[in-house]
N, C-alpha and C positions, 0 to 999 in steps of 0.2 A: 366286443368284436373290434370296433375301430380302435382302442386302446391297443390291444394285440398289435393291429395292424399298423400303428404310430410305431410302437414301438420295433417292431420288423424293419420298419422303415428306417428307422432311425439306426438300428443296430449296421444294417445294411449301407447306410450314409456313410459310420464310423469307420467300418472294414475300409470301403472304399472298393473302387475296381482297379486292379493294375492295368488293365487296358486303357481304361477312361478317367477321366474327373469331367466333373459335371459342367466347370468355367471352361477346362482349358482348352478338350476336345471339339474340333470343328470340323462341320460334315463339308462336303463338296460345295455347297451353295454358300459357305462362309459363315454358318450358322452357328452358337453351343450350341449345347440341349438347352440351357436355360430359354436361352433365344428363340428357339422351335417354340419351347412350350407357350412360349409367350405368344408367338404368332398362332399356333395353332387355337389359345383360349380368344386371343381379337379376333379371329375368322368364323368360330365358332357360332353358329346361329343358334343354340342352344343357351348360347352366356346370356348374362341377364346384359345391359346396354353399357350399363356405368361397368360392370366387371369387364366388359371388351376391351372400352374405351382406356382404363386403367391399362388394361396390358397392352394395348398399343402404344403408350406413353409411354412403358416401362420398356419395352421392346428400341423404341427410338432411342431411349437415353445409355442404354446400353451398347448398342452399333453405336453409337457419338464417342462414348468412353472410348471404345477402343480403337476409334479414327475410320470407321467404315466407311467407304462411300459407296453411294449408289451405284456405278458403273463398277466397283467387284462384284456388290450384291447380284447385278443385270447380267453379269460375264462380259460384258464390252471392255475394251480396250482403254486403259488408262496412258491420255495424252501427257498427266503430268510427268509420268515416269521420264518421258523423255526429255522434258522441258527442264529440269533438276535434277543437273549432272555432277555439282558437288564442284564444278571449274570456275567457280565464281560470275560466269557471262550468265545467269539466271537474272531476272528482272525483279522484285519482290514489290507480289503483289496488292500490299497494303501499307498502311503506318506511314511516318516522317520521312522517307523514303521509298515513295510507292514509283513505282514505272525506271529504279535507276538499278544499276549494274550490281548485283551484290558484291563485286570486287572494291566497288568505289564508295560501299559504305563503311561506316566506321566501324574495328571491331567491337568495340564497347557495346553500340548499339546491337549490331548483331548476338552477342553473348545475351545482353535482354531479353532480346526476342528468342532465343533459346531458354531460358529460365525463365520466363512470364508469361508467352502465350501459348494458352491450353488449345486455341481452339486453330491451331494450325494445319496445311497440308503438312502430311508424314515423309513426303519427298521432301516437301522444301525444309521442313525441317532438319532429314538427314541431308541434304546440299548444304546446308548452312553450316550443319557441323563439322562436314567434311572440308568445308572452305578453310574455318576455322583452326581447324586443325592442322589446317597446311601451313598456316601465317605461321 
């Protein structure tokens, strides 16, 4: 019986749905299904501790990958949107040049910090590259 039902499952994977994919679709809350599922087995009072604990971990590193933050997740309002307008008067705020004008840093470094850090705001990243782009 579970055999059958793997392989159901599986055939049903392969097809696919024209509506949906499992990564790409995101519900209102900003979720995949992957994502759900994952919250729903860490909430689960049913899971065994270490299986919650697992998918909470799993859950976090995926909203990371794809640059989630908390206040999409909450529905509040993102300050940075406005603070990273792509005009170069943006402040950057970390590294060799924390607290200075992104106009007044070097492009080299800027293109760096474009190709080397992963774990960036996704404003300040697209301001950066918009800066760059102007030069």
């Amino acid at each position: 019986m579970a055999a059958r039902r793997k392989s159901k499952n599986k055939r049903e994977k392969e097809k696919g749905n024209p509506n949906q994919s499992a990564n790409a679709t995101v519900n209102a809350v900003g979720l995949t299904e992957i994502e759900m599922k994952l919250l729903r087995l860490a909430l689960d009072r049913g899971a065994y501790e270490g299986e919650a604990d697992n998918a909470a971990v799993m859950l976090i590193r995926k909203l990371r990958q794809r640059n989630v933050t908390a206040d999409e997740l909450l529905g509040q309002p993102q300050s940075s949107q406005s603070k990273y307008d792509g005009n170069g008067n943006e402040k950057m705020p970390f590294g060799k040049y924390r607290d200075e004008m992104i106009k007044n840093i070097p492009i080299d470094y800027l293109m760096w910090v474009l190709y080397n850090c992963t774990n960036i705001d996704a404003h300040l990243k697209l301001a950066i590259h918009k800066f760059v782009m102007r030069e």
